[in-house]
One Martini backbone bead per residue (centre of mass of N, CA, C, O) as a GRO file, in nm:
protein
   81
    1UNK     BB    1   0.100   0.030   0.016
    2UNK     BB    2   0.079   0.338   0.000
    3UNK     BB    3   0.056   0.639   0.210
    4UNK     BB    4  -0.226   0.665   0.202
    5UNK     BB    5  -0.341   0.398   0.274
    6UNK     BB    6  -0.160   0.378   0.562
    7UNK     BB    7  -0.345   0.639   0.658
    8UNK     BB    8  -0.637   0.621   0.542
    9UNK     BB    9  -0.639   0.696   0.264
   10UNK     BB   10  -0.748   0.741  -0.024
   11UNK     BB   11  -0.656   0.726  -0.374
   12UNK     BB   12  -0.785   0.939  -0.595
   13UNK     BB   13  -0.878   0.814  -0.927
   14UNK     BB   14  -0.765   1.074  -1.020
   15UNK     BB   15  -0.589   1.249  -1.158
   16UNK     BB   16  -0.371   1.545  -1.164
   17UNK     BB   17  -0.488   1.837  -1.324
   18UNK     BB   18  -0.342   2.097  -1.510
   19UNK     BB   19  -0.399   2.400  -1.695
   20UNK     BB   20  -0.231   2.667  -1.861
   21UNK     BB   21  -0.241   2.997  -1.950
   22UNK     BB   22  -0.031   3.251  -2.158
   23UNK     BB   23   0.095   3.571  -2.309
   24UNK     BB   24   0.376   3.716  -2.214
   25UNK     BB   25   0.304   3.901  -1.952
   26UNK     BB   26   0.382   4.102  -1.738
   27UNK     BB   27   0.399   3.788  -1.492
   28UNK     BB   28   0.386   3.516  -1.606
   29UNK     BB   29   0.621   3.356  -1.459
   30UNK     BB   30   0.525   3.409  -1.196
   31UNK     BB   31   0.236   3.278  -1.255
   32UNK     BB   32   0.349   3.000  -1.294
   33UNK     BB   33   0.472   2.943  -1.015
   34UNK     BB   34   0.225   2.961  -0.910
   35UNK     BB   35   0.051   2.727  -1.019
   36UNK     BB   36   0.261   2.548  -0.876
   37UNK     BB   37   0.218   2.618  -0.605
   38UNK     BB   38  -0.081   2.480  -0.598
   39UNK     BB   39  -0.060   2.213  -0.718
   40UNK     BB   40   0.150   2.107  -0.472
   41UNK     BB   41  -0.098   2.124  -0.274
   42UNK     BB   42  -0.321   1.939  -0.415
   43UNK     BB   43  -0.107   1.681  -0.369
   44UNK     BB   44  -0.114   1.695  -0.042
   45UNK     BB   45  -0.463   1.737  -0.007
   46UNK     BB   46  -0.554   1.467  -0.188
   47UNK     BB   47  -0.295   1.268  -0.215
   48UNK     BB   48  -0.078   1.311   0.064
   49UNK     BB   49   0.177   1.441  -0.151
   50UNK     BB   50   0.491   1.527  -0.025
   51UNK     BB   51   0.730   1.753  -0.114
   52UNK     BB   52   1.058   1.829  -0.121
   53UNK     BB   53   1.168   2.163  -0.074
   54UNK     BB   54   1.388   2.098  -0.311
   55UNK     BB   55   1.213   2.016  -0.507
   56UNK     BB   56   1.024   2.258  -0.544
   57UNK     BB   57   1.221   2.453  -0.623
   58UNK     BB   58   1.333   2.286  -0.890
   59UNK     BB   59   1.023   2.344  -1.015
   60UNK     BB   60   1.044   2.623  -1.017
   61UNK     BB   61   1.309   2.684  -1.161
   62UNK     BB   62   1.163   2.528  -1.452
   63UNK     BB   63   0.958   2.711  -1.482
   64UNK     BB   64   1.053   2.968  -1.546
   65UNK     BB   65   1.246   2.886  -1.776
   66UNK     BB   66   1.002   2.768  -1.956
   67UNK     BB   67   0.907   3.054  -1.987
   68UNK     BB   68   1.074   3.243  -2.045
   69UNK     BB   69   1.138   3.089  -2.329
   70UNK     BB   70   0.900   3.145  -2.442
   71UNK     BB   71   0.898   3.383  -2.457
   72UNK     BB   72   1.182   3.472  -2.612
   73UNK     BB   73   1.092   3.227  -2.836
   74UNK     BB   74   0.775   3.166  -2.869
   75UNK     BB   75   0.599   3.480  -2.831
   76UNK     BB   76   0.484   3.367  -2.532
   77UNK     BB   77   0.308   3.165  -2.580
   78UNK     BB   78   0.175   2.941  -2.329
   79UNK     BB   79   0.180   2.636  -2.147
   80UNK     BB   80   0.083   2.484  -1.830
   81UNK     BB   81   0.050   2.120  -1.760
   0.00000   0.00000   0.00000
């Protein structure tokens, strides 16, 4: 059993899903880490399933880069899904 169902807890049937789009618009990449840090929320709420303080920062760290690079690269349009 993973640590949800050995706690009590059953694990949600649906997975955990979420898209964003962006426009590249002054606050995107913001916009994107906040989008990231809540979604880590929903994961740690939902499935039980808490992200170590290091791995969020690197999840952060990484969401920022591809937004920006969307930015920069490929006229702002960008989606995280």
């Amino acid at each position: 059993a993973d640590g949800a169902e050995s706690a009590g807890h059953a694990a949600p049937a649906q997975p955990l899903h979420h898209t964003a789009h962006f426009d590249g618009s002054p606050g995107s990449v913001a916009a994107a880490r906040a989008v990231t840090t809540r979604f880590l929320h929903r994961l740690e709420a939902e499935w039980c399933a808490r992200v170590p303080e290091r791995t969020t920062g690197d999840l952060h760290l990484v969401v920022s880069e591809l937004a920006t690079n969307a930015e920069r690269h490929a006229g702002g349009f960008h989606a995280l899904e």
